[in-house]
N, C-alpha and C positions, 0 to 999 in steps of 0.2 A: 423533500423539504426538511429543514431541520428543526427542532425544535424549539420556537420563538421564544421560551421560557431562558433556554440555556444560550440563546442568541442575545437577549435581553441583559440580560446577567452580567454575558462576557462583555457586553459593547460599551456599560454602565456600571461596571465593577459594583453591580449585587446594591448597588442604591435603595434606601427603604421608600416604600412609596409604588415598586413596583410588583402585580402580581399579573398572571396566569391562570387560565383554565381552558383547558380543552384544545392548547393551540393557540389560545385569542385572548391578546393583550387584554387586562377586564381594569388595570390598575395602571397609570402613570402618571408622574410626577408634573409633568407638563400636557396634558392632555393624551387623550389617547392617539399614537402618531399614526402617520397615514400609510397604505398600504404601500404605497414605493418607496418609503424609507425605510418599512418593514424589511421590503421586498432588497431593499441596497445593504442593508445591515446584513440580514441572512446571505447574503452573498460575501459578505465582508468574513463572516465565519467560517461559511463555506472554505471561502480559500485562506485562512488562517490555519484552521484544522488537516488542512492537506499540506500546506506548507511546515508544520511542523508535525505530522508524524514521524517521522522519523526520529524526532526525540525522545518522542514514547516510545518507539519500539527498539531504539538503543537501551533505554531504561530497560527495559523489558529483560531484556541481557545483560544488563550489568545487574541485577537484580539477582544474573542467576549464580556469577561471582562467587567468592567468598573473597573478599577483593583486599578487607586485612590480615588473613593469612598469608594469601601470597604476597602482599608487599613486605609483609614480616619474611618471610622463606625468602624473596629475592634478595633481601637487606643480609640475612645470615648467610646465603648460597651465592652473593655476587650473581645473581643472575636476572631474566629481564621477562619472567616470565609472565607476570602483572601485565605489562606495559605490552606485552605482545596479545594477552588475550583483549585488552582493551583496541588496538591498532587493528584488531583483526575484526573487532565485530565494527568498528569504523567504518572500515573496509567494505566488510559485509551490507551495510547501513549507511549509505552516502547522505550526508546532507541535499535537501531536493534540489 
């Protein structure tokens, strides 16, 4: 299960009013909600966070880049070396 703090967070973009402890909503805006909207929203994360990993783990690699040299090198060399390491970790890294 994940954790309802960061489940909370994302689903309410960090609204003040809301806290956390141990797992267990102890603080909310409109009452404290009920276990199956809990239980709907953590799911909602759930496959958000799976749906987009991939983005992060492209980041991950474009991170490792030095991504304004080479577009500096390809613009002076005519060449597509940028745009190839980019296409390649794409490639590597499919959208889900």
């Amino acid at each position: 299960m994940s954790n309802i703090g960061a489940v909370i967070g994302w689903k309410f973009s960090h609204q003040s009013g809301m806290s956390t402890y141990d797992g267990v909503i102890t603080a909310f805006p409109s009452g404290i909600p009920s276990q199956a909207d809990q239980d709907l929203w953590t799911a909602e994360y759930n496959a958000h966070i799976t749906a987009t990993e991939y983005s992060r783990s492209r980041k991950a690699e474009y991170d490792k880049l030095n991504q304004d040299e080479m577009r500096y090198d390809d613009l002076v060399n005519s060449t597509t070396t940028w745009q190839d390491a980019i296409a390649a970790i794409k490639t590597s890294i499919p959208k889900g």
